[in-house]
Structures are given as structure tokens and as C-alpha cells.
C-alpha positions in Angstrom: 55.2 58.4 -158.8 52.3 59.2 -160.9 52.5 61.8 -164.1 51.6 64.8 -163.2 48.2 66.1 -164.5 47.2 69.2 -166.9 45.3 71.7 -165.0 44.6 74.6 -166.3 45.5 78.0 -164.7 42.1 79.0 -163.9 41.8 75.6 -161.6 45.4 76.3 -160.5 44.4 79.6 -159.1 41.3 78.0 -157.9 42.9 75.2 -156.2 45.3 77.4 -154.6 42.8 80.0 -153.2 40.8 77.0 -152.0 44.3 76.1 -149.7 44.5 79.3 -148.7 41.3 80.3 -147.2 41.9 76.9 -145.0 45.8 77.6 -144.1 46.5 81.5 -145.1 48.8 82.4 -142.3 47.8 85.4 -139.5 50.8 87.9 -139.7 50.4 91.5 -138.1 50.3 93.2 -141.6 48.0 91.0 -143.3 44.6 91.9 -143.0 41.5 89.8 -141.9 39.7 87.3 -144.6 36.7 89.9 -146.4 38.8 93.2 -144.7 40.9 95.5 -147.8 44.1 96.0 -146.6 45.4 99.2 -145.8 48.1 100.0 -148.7 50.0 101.7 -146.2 50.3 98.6 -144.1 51.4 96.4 -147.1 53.9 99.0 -148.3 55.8 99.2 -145.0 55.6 95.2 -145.0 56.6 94.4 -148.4 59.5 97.5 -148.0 60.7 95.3 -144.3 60.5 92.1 -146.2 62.9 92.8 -149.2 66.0 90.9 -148.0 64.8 90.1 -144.1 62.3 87.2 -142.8 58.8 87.2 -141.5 59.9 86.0 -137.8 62.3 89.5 -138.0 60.6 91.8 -139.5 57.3 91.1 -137.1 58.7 93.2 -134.5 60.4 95.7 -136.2 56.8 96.3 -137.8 54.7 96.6 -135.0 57.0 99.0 -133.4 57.3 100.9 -136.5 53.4 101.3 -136.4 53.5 102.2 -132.9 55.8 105.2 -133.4 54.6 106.0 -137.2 50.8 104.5 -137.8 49.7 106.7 -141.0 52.0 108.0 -143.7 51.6 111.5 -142.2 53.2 110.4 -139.2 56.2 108.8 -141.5 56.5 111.4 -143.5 57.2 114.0 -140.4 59.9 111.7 -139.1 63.0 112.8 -139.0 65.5 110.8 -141.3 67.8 110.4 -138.2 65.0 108.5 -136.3 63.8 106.7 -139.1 67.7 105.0 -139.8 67.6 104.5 -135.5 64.6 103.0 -135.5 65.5 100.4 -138.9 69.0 99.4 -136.9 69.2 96.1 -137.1 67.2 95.2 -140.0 70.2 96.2 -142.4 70.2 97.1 -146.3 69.6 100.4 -145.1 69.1 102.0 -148.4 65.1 100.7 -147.6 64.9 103.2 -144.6 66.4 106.2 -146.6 63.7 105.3 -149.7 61.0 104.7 -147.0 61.7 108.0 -145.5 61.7 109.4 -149.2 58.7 107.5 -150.3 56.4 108.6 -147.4 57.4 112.3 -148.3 56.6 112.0 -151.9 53.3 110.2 -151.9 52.0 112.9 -149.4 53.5 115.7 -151.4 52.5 114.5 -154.7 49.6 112.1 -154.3 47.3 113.8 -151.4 48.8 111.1 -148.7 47.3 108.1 -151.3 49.6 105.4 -152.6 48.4 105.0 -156.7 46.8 101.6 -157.2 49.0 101.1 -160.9 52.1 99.1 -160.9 53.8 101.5 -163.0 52.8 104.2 -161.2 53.9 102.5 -157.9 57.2 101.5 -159.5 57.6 105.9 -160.0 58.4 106.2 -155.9 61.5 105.6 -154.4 62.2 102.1 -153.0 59.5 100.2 -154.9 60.8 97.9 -158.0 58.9 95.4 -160.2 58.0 92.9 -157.5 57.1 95.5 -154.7 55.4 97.3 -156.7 53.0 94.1 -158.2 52.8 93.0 -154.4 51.1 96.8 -153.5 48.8 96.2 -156.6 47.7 93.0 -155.8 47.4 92.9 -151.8 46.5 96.8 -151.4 44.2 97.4 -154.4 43.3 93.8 -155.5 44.5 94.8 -159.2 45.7 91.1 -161.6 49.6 91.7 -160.9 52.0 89.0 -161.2 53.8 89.3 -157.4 57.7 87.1 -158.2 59.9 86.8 -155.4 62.1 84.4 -154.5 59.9 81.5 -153.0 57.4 82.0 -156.0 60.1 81.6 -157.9 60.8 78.4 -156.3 57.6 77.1 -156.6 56.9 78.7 -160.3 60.3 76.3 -161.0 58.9 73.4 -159.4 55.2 73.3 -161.0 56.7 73.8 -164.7 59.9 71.5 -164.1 62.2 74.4 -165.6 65.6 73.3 -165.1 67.2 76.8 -166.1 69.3 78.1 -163.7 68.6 81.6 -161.8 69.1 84.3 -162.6 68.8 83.3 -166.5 65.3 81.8 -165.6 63.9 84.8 -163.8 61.9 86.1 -167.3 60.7 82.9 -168.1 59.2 82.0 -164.0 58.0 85.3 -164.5 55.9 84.6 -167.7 55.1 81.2 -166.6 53.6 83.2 -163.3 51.7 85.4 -165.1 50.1 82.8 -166.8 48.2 81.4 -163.4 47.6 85.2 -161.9 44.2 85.1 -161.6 41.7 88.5 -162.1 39.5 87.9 -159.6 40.8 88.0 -155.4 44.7 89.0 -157.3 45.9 89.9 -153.4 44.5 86.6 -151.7 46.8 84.9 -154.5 49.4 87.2 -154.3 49.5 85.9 -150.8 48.5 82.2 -151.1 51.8 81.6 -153.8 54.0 83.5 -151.0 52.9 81.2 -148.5 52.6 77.9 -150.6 56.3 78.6 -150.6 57.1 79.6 -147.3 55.1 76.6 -145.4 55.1 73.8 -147.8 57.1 74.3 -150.8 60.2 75.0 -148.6 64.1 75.0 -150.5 64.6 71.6 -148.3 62.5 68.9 -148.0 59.4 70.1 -149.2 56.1 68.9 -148.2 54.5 68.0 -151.3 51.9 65.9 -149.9 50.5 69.0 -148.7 50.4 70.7 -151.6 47.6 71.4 -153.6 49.3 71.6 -156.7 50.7 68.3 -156.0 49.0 66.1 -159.1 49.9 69.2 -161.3 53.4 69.3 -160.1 55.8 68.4 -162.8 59.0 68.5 -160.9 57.3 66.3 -158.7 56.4 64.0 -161.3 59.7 64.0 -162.5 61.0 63.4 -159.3 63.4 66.6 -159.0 61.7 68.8 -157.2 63.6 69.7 -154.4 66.2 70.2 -156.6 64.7 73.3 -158.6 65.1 76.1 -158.7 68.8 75.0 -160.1 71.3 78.3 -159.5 74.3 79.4 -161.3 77.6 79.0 -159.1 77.7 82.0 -157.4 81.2 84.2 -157.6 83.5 84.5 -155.0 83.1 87.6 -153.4 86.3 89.7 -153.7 87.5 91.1 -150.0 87.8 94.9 -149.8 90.6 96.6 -147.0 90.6 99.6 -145.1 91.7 101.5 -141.3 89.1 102.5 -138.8 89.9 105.1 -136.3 89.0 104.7 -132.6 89.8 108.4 -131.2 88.8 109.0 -127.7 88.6 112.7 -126.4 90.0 113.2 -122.0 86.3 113.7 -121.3 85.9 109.8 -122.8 83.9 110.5 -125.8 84.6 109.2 -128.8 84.8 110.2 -132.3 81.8 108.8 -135.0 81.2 110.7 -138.2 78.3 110.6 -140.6 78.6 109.1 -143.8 77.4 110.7 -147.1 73.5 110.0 -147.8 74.2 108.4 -150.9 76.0 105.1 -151.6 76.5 102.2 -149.2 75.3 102.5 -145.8 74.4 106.4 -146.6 73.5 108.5 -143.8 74.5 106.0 -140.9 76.8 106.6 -138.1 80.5 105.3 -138.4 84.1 105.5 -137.2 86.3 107.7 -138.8 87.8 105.2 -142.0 89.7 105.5 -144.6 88.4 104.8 -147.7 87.9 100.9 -148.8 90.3 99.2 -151.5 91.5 96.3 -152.6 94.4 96.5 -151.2 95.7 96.4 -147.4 96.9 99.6 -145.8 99.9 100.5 -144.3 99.2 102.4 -141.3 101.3 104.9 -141.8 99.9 105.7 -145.5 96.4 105.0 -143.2 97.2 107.9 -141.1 97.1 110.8 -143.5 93.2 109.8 -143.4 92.6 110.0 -139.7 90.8 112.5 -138.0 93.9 114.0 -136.0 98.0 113.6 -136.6 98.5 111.3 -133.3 100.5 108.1 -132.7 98.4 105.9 -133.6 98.0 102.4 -132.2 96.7 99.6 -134.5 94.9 96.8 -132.3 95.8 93.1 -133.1 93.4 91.8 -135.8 91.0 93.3 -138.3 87.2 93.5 -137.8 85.7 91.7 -141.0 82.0 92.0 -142.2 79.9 90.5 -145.2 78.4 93.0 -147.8 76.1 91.2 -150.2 79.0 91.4 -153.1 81.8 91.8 -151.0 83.5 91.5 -148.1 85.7 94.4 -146.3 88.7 93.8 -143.5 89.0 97.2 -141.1 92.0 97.4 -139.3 91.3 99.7 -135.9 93.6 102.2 -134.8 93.2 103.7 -131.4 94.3 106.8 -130.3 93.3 109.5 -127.6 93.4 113.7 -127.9 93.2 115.9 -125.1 90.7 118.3 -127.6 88.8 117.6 -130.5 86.5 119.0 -133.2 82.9 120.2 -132.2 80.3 118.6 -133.1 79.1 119.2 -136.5 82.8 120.3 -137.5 83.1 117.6 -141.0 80.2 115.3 -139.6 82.0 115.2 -136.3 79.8 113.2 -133.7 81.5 113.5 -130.1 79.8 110.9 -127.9 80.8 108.8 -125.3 80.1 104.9 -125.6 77.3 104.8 -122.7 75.3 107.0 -125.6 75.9 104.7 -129.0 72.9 103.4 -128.6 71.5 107.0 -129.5 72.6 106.5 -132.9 72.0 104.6 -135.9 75.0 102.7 -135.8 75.4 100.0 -138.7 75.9 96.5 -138.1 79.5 96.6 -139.3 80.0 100.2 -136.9 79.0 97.7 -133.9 81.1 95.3 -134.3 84.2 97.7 -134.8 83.1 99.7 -131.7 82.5 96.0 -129.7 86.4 95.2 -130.9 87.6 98.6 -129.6 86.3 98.1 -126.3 87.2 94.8 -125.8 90.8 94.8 -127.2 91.8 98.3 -125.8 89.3 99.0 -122.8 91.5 101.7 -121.1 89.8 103.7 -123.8 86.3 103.3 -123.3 85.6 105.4 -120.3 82.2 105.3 -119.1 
């Protein structure tokens, strides 16, 4: 394999904009070649994105534009409808600071998103890398956009061997270097998919590249093994009891969690709170909804978290009366209606174990 050869980052931006204007890929939020995009598209995009993949988020955008197509429209949502229409998509921490962010720029900036990174990086749900992705594809300002496939490639082109994180401050310099000042959103885009078509984490396709003569992980012949990553940490497994109380008239009982903190503002069973340790069910029952003889059902429900894992244990139960709605977040409703709610991932696959492993309960 040759050396690789200097190029300078004006021709690397050059080169790369020259790709993408022949393979820039057609994705409903991205606007037409010579068209500005509307910020308000590229916001809702880049706030989907975080954490979830093109082919996902597609339809979860389109629909979201159907219900909500300006920030006014967002703005007026209800938070409850917002959460129902993001189920799925998880991390829903984004849909709260969506909800937020839509109310603040109207309040506070006349409906306008600000053009600065720094400004941008003021509203809720928009860090460093959102906020230089809004810059560059919205307002076409020189921002250095770094995620996680420009880190990749970034990695690749310079041959650093750090691993991540520690690296993530030097790819970030080392991408700043190429960002060009002239068509910053184009190349904003073009890096994202350089690494999401060619410059993939397995086999890569170098010989499409058109950074492949500058390449020096190429050169070197270690590409595909950059970026290098520390060993990642074991995640620790967290325990708790999840209450499955059905009411004669067959509806069940689902609570709303606080707003902030994990999973804020969702819709879950009755649980007790999450530790490190397994519960007893009989220390479990001074946390559920009602004093009743509560049943535990044979195995617990687990369920990832991004830095930890949680075993539920499900107790079952049924009451001849229960709390009205409202009474301590109290959501009566019977499981023909779940679907009515924004029900978590991990709430689904509690409710799913419920009916399966104790179906005299769920009453239709």
C-alpha cells in the first residue's frame, strides 16, 4: 500500500465536497442541493438523531412533521402528546427538552432559532455537537459538527491511535482544522455521510473514499481498526418490585413518574424504588399502591439503561376499589387503552410479562 499523501485541508474540504455533490444522500430532513434548509427541520433531525439511526428516526420524523410542521405548532403541544408521540424512540429526556426548546425559542427569540453556536448551546437539549450541526446545516456558519462517525473518520485520516473518550479533544481539534468557511453545512453533511456509507466501523470501503491517498490509517494499514476504545465497564445491575394491581372493573393501575430524572414524565407501574440490592417482597410491599396479598410472578423483567441494568420483580394483585384518577399520579386504565399512553420501553415489557404470566388479570 502506497504512503499516504499531504493534502492540505483546503483540498480536503474540496475533495470531500466534490464527493458529495455526486453521492450526498436524499433523507426527508435534508434539503435540496442550492435550497437553505429550514433550521427548524434540522433541529428536530439532529434532536431524533442523538442516540437513534437514520432508517428509525425517518418515520418518526415525517410523522412528527405531520402533526407539528412549524415550531408554533410544537410549542402548543401538549407535553403528554409530545412523550406519546416520541414512544419508541427512547432517551426520552430529548422529547421533554424538545417540548422545552420549542417553548423557549418562541417565547424568547420571536419563533427564530439564533444562528450562534453558543447561543444555540443556551436552549434546552442542544450540546456542543447539536448545536455546531444547527450552525452549520441551518445557517451555513464555519462550525466544526463531531459525532461519532466523524470521529471515526477524523481517527482514520490522522492515524490517531488514542483511545476514546481520551481522544475526543484532539479529533475535535484535528476536525476543526479541515472545517471549511465557505458551504460549512454541505460539509457538515458530506463528513456525516463519508462515515455512514463508506467509512463504516467494519470493513470500510476505502476505495471509495476520496480521502483515500490522504488516509494515513490507511497507509498504515490499521484503519479499520481506529478509532481504538477504552474497555468499557461492566454495567452494575440495579433491583426493584413492580406492582401489577387490577381494579373488578379490569383496569389497571400506572402512575406518572416525576418530570425530572430518568424516564421523567412517562407512564409506569407502581415500583419501588431501584437499588442495588434485591427485595424481599414483603419489605417490597410497604411500597405498593394498596396493603393486599400480593403475588410475585415467576421471573423478573430485565432491561438495559445506557449505564446500567435494572431486574423488576412483578407483583400482581387485584382490589375491588381503587384511588381516582389523579389521586398521587393514579392512572386507572384498562389494558385495551395502554396504547393511549406514553408507556416506556421498559413499562411494555413489564405490562407484556403481566399479561402473559398471569392473564386472569388482564380483563379486556
Amino acid at each position: 500500500m502506497s504512503a499516504s499523501q499531504p493534502a492540505s485541508p483546503a483540498s480536503l474540504a474540496q475533495m470531500l465536497l466534490d464527493w458529495y455533490d455526486r453521492h450526498r444522500r436524499r433523507l426527508p430532513w435534508r434539503a435540496a442541493p442550492g435550497v437553505r434548509p429550514a433550521p427548524y427541520r434540522v433541529w428536530l433531525s439532529e434532536i431524533m438523531l442523538q442516540q437513534t439511526t437514520v432508517p428509525v428516526v425517518a418515520g418518526y420524523f415525517r410523522r412528527f412533521l405531520e402533526r407539528w410542521p412549524t415550531l408554533e405548532s410544537l410549542a402548543g403541544a401538549e407535553l403528554d402528546d409530545v412523550l406519546h408521540a416520541w414512544q419508541g424512540l427512547g432517551y426520552y429526556a430529548r422529547a421533554r427538552n424538545l417540548h422545552a426548546c420549542a417553548r423557549l425559542v418562541l417565547a424568547e427569540h420571536g419563533g427564530r432559532f439564533p444562528a450562534e453556536e453558543n447561543a444555540l448551546r443556551d436552549l434546552p437539549g442542544i450540546g456542543r455537537y447539536t448545536a455546531a450541526a444547527i450552525a452549520a446545516i441551518a445557517f451555513d456558519r464555519p462550525a466544526t459538527v463531531v459525532d461519532g462517525n466523524v470521529e471515526r473518520v477524523i481517527a482514520r485520516l490522522r492515524a490517531v491511535d488514542t483511545p476514546l473518550p481520551q481522544a475526543k479533544n484532539a479529533l475535535y481539534a484535528l476536525a476543526a482544522e479541515i472545517t471549511p468557511e465557505a458551504r460549512a453545512g454541505d460539509y457538515a453533511q458530506a463528513l456525516m455521510d463519508l462515515g455512514a456509507s463508506v467509512c463504516t466501523p467494519r470493513n470500510p470501503g476505502c476505495l471509495a473514499c476520496p480521502w483515500q491517498n490522504a488516509c494515513e490509517g490507511r497507509a498504515q494499514g490499521i484503519a479499520e481498526s481506529l478509532p481504538r476504545r477504552a474497555p468499557k465497564r461492566e454495567r452494575p445491575l440495579r433491583h426493584g418490585v413492580s406492582f401489577w394491581l387490577m381494579r373488578s372493573d379490569g383496569a389497571v393501575l400506572l402512575r406518572r413518574r416525576p418530570d425530572e430524572g430518568l424516564l421523567g414524565g412517562m407512564i409506569e407501574l407502581p415500583t419501588t424504588p431501584w437499588r442495588d440490592e434485591p427485595w424481599d417482597l414483603a419489605e417490597a410491599s410497604a411500597h405498593a399502591p394498596q396493603p393486599l396479598p400480593w403475588q410475585a410472578l415467576p421471573e423478573p423483567v430485565r432491561h438495559g439503561f445506557t449505564h446500567f441494568e435494572i431486574e423488576l420483580l412483578v407483583a400482581a394483585a387485584e382490589t375491588e376499589e381503587g384511588a381516582a384518577d389523579g389521586d398521587d399520579g393514579a392512572i386507572w386504565c384498562p389494558p385495551s387503552r395502554f396504547s393511549e399512553h406514553a408507556l416506556p420501553t421498559l413499562t411494555r415489557k413489564l405490562v407484556r410479562y403481566a399479561a402473559r404470566h398471569r392473564p386472569g388479570l388482564v380483563r379486556k
